[in-house]
Biopython code that builds the backbone (N, CA, C, O; Angstrom):
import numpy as np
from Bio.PDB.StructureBuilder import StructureBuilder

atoms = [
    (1, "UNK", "N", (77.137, 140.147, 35.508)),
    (1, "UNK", "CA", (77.760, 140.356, 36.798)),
    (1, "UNK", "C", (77.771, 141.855, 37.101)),
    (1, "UNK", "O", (78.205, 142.683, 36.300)),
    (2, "UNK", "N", (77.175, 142.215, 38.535)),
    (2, "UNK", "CA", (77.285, 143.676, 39.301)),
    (2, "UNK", "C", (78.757, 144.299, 39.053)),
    (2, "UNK", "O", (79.279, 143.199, 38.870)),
    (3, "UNK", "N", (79.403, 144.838, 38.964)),
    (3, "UNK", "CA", (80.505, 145.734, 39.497)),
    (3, "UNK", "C", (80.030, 146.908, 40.667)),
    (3, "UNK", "O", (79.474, 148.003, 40.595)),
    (4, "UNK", "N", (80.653, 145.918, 41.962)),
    (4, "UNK", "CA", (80.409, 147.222, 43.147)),
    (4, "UNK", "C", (81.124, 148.159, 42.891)),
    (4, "UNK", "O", (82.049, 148.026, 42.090)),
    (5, "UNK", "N", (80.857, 149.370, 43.530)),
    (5, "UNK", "CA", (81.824, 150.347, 43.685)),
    (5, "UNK", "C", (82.618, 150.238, 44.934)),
    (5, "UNK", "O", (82.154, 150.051, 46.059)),
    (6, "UNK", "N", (84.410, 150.437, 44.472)),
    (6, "UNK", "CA", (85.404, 150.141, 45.431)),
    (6, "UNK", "C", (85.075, 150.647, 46.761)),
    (6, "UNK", "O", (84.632, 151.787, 46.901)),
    (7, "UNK", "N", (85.278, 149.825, 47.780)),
    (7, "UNK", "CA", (84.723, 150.276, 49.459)),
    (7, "UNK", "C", (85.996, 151.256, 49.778)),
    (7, "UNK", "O", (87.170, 151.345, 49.417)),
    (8, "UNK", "N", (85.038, 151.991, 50.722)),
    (8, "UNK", "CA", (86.186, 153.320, 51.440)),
    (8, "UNK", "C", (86.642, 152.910, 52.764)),
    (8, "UNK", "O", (85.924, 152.244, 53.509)),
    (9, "UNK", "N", (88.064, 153.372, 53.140)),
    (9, "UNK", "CA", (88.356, 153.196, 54.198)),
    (9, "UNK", "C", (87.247, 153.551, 55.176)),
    (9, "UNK", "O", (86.343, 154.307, 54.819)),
    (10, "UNK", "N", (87.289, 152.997, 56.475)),
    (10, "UNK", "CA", (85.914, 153.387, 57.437)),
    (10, "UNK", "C", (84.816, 152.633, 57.122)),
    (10, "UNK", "O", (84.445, 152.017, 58.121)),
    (11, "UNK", "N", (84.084, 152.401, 56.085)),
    (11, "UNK", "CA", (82.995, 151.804, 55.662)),
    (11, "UNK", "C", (82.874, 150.663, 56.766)),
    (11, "UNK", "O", (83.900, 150.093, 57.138)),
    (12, "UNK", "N", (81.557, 150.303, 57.325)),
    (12, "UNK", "CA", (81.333, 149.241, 57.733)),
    (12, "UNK", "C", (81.324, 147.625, 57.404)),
    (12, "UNK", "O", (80.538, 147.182, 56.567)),
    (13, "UNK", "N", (82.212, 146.800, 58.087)),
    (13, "UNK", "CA", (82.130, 145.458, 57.403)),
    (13, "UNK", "C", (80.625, 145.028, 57.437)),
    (13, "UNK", "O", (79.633, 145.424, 58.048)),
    (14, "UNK", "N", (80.891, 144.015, 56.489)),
    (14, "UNK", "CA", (79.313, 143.394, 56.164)),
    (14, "UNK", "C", (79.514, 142.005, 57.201)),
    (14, "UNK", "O", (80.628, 141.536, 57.435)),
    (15, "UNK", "N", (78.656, 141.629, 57.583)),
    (15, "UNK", "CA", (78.534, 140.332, 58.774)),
    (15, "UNK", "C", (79.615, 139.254, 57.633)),
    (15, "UNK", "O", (80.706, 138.818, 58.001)),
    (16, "UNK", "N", (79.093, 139.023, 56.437)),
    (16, "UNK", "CA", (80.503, 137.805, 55.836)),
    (16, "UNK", "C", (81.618, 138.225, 56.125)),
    (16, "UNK", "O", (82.511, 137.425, 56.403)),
    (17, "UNK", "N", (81.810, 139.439, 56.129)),
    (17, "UNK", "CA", (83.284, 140.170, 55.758)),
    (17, "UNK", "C", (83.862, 139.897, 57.060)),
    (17, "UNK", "O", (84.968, 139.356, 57.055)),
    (18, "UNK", "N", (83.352, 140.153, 58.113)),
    (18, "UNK", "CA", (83.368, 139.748, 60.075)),
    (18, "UNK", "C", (84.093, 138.439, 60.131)),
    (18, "UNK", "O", (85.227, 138.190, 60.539)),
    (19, "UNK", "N", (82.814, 137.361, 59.428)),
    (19, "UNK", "CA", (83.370, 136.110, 59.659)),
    (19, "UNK", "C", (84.435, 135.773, 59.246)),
    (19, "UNK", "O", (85.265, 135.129, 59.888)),
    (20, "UNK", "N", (84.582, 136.285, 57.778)),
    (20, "UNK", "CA", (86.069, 135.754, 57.430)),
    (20, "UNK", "C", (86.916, 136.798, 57.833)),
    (20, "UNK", "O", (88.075, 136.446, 57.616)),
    (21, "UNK", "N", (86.864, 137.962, 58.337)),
    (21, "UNK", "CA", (87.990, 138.211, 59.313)),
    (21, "UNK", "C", (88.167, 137.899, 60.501)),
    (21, "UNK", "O", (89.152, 138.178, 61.185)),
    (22, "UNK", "N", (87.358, 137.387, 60.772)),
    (22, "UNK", "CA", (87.348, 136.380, 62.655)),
    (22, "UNK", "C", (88.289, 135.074, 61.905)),
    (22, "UNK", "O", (89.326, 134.706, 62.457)),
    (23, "UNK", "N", (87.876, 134.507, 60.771)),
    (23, "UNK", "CA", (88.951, 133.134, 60.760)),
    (23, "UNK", "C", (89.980, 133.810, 60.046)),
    (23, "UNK", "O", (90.664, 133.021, 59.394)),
    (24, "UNK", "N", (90.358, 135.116, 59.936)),
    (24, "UNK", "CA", (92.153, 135.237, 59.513)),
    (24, "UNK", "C", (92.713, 135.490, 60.679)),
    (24, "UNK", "O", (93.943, 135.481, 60.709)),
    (25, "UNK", "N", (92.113, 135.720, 61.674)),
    (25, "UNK", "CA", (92.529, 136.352, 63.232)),
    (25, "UNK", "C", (92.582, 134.810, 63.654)),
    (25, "UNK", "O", (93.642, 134.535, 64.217)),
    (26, "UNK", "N", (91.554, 133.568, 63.497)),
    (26, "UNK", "CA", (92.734, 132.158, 64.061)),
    (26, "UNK", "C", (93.575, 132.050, 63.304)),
    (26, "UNK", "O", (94.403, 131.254, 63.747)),
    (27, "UNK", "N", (93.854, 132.440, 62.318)),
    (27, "UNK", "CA", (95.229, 131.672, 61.634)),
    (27, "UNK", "C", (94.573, 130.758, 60.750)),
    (27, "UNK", "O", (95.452, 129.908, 60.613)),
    (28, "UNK", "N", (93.522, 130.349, 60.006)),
    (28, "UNK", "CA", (92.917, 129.568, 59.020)),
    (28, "UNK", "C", (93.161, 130.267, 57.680)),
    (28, "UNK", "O", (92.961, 131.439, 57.359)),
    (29, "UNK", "N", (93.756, 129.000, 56.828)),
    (29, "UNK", "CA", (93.909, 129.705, 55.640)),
    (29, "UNK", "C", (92.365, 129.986, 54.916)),
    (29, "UNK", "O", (91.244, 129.621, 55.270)),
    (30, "UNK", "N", (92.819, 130.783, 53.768)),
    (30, "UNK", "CA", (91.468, 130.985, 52.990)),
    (30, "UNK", "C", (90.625, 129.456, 52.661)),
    (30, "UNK", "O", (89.400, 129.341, 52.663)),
    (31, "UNK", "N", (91.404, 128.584, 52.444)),
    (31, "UNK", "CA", (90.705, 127.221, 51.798)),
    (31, "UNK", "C", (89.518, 126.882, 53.055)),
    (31, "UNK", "O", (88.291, 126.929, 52.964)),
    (32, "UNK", "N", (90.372, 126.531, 54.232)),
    (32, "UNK", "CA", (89.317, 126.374, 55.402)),
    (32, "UNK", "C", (88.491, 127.268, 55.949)),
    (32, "UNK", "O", (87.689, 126.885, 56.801)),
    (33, "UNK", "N", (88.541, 128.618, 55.554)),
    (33, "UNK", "CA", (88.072, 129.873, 55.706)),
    (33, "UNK", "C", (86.343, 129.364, 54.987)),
    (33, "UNK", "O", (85.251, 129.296, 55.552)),
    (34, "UNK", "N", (86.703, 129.111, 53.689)),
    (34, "UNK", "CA", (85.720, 128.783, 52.867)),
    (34, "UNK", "C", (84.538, 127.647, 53.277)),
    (34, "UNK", "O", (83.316, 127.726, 53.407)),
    (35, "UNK", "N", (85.612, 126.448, 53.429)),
    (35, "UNK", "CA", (84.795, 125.374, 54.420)),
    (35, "UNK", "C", (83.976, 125.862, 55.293)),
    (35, "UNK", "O", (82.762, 125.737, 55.130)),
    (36, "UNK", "N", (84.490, 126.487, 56.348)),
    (36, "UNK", "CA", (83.691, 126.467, 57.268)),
    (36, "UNK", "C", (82.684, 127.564, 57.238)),
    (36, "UNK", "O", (81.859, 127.602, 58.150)),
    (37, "UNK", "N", (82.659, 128.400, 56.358)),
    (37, "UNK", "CA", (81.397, 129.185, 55.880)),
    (37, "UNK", "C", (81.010, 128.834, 54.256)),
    (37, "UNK", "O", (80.571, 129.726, 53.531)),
    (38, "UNK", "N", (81.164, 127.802, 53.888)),
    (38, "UNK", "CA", (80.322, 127.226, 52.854)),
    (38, "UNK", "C", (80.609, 128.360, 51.370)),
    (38, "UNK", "O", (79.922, 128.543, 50.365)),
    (39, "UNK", "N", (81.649, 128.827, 51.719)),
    (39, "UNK", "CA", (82.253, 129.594, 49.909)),
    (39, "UNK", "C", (82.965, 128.686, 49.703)),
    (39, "UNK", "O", (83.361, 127.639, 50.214)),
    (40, "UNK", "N", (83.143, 129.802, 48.105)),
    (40, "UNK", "CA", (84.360, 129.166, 47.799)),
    (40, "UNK", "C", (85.411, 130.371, 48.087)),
    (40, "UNK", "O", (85.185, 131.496, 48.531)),
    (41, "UNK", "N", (86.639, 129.763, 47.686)),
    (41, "UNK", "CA", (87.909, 130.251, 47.903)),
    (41, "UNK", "C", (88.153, 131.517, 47.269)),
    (41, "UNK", "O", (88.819, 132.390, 47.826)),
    (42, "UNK", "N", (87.472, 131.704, 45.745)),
    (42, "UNK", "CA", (87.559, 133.422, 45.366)),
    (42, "UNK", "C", (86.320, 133.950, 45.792)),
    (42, "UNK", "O", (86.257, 135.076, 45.299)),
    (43, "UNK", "N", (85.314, 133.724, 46.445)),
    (43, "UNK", "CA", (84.179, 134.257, 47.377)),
    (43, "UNK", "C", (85.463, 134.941, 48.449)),
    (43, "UNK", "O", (85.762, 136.128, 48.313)),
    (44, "UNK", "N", (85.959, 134.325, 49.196)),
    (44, "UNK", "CA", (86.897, 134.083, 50.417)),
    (44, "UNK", "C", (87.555, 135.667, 49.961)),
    (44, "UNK", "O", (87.239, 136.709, 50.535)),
    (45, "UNK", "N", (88.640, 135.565, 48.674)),
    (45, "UNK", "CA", (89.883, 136.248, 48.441)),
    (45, "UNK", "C", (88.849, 137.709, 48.684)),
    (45, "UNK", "O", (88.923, 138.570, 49.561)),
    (46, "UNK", "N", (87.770, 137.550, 47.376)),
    (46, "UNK", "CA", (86.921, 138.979, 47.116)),
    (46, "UNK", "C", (86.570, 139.755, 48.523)),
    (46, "UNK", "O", (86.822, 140.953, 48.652)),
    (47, "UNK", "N", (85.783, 138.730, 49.883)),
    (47, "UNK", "CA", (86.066, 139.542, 51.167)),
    (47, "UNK", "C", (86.777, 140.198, 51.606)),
    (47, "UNK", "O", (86.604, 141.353, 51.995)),
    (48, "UNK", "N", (88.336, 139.137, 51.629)),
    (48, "UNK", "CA", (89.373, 139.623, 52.053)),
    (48, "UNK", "C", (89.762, 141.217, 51.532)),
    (48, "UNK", "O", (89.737, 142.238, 52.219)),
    (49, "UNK", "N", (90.167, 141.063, 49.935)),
    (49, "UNK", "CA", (90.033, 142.448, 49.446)),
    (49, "UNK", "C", (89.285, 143.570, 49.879)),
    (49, "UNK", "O", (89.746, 144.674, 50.168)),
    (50, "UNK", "N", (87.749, 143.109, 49.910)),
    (50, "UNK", "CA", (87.029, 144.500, 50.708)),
    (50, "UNK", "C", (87.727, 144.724, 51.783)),
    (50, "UNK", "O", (88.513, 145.670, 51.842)),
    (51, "UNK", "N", (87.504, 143.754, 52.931)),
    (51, "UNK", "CA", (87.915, 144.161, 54.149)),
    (51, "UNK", "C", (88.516, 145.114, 54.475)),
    (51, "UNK", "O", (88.297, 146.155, 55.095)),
    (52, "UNK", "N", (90.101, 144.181, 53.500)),
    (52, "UNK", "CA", (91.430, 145.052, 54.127)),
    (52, "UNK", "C", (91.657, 146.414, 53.416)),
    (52, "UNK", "O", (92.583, 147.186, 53.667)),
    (53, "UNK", "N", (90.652, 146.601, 52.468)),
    (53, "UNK", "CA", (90.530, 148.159, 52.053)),
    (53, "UNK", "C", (89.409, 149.091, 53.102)),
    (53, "UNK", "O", (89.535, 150.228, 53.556)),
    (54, "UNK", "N", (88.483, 148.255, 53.231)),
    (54, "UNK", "CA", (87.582, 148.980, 54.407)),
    (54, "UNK", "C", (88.573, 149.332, 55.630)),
    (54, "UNK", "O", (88.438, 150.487, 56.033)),
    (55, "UNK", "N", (89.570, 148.533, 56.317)),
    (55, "UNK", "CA", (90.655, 148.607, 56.835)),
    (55, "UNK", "C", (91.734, 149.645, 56.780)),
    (55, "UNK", "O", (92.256, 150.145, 57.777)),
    (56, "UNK", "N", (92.008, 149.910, 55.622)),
    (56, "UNK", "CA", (92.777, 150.676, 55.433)),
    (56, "UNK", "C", (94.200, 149.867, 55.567)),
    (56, "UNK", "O", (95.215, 150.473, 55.911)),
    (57, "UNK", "N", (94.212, 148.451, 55.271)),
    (57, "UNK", "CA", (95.199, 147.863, 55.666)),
    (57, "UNK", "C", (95.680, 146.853, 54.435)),
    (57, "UNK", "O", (94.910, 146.126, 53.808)),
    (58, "UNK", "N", (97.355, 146.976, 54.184)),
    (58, "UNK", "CA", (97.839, 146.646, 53.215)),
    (58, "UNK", "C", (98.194, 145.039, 52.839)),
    (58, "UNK", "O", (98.589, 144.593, 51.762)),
    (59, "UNK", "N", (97.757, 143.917, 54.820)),
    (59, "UNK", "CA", (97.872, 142.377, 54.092)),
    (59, "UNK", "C", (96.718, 142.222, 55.106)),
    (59, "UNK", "O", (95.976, 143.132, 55.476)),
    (60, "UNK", "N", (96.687, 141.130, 55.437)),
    (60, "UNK", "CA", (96.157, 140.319, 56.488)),
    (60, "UNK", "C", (96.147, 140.281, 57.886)),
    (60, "UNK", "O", (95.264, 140.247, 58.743)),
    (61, "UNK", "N", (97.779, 140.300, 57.879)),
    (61, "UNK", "CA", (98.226, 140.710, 59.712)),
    (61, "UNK", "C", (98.031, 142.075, 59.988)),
    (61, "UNK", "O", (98.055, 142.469, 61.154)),
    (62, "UNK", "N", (97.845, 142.816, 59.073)),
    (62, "UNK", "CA", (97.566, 144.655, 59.079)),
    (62, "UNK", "C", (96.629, 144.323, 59.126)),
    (62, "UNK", "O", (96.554, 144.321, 60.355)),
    (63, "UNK", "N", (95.437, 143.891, 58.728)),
    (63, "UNK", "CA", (94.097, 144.320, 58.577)),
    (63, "UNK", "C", (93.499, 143.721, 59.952)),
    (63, "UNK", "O", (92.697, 144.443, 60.544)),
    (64, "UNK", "N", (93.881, 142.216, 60.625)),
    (64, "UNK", "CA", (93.949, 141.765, 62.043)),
    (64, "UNK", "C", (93.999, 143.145, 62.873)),
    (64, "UNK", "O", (93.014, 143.733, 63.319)),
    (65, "UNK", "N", (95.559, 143.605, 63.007)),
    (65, "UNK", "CA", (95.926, 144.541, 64.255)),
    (65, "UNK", "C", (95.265, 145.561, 63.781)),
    (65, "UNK", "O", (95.040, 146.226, 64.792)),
    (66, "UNK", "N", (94.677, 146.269, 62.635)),
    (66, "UNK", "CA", (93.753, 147.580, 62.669)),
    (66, "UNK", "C", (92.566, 146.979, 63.383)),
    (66, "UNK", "O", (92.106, 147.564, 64.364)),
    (67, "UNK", "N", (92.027, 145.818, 62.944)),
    (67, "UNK", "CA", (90.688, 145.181, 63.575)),
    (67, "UNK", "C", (90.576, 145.631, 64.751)),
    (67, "UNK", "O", (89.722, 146.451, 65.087)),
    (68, "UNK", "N", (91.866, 144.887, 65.875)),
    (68, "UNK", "CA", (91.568, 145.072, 67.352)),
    (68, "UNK", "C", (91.918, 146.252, 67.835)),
    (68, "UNK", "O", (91.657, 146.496, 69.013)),
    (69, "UNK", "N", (92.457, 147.039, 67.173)),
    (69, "UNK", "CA", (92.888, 148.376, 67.616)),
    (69, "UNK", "C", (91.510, 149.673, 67.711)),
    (69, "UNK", "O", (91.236, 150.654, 68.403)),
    (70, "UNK", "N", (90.920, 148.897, 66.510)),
    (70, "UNK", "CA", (89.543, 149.721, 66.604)),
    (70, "UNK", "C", (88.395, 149.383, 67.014)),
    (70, "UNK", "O", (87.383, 150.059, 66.828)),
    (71, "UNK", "N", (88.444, 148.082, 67.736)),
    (71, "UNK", "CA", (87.697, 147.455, 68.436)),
    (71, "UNK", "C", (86.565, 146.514, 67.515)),
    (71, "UNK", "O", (85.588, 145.995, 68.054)),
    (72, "UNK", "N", (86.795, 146.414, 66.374)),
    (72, "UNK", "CA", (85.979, 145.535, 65.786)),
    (72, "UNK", "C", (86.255, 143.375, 66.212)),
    (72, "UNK", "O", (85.398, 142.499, 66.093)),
    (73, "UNK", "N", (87.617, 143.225, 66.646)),
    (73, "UNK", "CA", (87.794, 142.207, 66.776)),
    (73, "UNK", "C", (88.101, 141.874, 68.753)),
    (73, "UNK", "O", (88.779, 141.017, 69.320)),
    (74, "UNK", "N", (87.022, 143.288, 69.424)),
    (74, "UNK", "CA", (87.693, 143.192, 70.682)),
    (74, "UNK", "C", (88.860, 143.912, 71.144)),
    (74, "UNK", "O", (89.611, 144.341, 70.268)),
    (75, "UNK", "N", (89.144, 144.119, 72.316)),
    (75, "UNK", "CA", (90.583, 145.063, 72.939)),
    (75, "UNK", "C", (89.432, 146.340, 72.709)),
    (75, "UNK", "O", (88.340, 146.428, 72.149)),
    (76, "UNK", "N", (90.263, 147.198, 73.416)),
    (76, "UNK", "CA", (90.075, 148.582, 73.203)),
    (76, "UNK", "C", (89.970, 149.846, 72.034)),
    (76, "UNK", "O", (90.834, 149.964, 71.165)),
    (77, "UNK", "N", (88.783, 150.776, 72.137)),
    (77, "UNK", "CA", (88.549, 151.253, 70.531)),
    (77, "UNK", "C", (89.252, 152.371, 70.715)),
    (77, "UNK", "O", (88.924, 153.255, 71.507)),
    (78, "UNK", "N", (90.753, 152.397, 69.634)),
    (78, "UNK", "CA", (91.374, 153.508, 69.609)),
    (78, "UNK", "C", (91.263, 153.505, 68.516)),
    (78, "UNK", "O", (91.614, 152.625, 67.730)),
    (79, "UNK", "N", (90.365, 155.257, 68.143)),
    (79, "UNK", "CA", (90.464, 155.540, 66.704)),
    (79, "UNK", "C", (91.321, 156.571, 66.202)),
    (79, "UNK", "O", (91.442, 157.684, 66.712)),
    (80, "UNK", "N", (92.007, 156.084, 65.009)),
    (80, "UNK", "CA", (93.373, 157.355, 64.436)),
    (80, "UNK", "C", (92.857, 158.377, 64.312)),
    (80, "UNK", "O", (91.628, 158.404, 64.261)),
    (81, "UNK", "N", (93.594, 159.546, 64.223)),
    (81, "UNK", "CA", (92.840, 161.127, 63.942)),
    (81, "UNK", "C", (92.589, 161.197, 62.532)),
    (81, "UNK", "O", (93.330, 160.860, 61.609)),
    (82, "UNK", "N", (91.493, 161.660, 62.504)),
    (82, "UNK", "CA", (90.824, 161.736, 61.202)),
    (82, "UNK", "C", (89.883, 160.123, 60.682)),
    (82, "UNK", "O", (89.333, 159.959, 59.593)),
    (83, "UNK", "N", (89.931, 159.313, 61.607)),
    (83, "UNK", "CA", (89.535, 158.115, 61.432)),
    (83, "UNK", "C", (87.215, 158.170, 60.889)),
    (83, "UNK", "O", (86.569, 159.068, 61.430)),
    (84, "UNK", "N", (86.883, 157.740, 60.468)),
    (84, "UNK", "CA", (85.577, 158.141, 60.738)),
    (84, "UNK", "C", (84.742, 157.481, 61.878)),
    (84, "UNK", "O", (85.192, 156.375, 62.176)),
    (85, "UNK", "N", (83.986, 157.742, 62.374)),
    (85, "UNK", "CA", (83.194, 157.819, 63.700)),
    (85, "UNK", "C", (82.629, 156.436, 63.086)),
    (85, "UNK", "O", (81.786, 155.785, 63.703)),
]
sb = StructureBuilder()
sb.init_structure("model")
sb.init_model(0)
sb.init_chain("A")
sb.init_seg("    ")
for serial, (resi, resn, name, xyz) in enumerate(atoms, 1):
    if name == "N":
        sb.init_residue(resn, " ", resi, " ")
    sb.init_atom(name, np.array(xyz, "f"), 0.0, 1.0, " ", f" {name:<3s}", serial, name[0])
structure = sb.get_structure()
């Protein structure tokens, strides 16, 4: 097994990482998360983890409202100071 190296805040999501943050933004738990993109459930968690570190965000509902705030999930792109481009 690879060991990635830990993702940095800013880093770009990867298109999986999208999808399963588009189904934490309906409200689908990880189990159906999985279903409906054909993982499994620690496939699911391991996204989540990147994400909400690519995020800079400490659960789920943080890593949601950074999403739309920076325009990755839609709304308007307000980026924090010092945020990367």
């Amino acid at each position: 097994m690879t060991t990635l190296p830990p993702p940095r805040v800013g880093a770009p999501l990867s298109a999986r990482e999208l999808a399963v943050l588009e189904g934490i933004a309906r409200g689908l738990p990880n189990a159906r998360i999985a279903v409906e993109l054909g993982l499994s459930t620690g496939t699911v968690a391991t996204h989540i983890r990147r994400l909400l570190a690519k995020l800079g965000a400490r659960d789920k509902a943080h890593g949601v409202g950074n999403a739309f705030r920076l325009g990755i999930l839609g709304g308007p792109v307000i980026r924090p100071r010092g945020w990367a481009a």
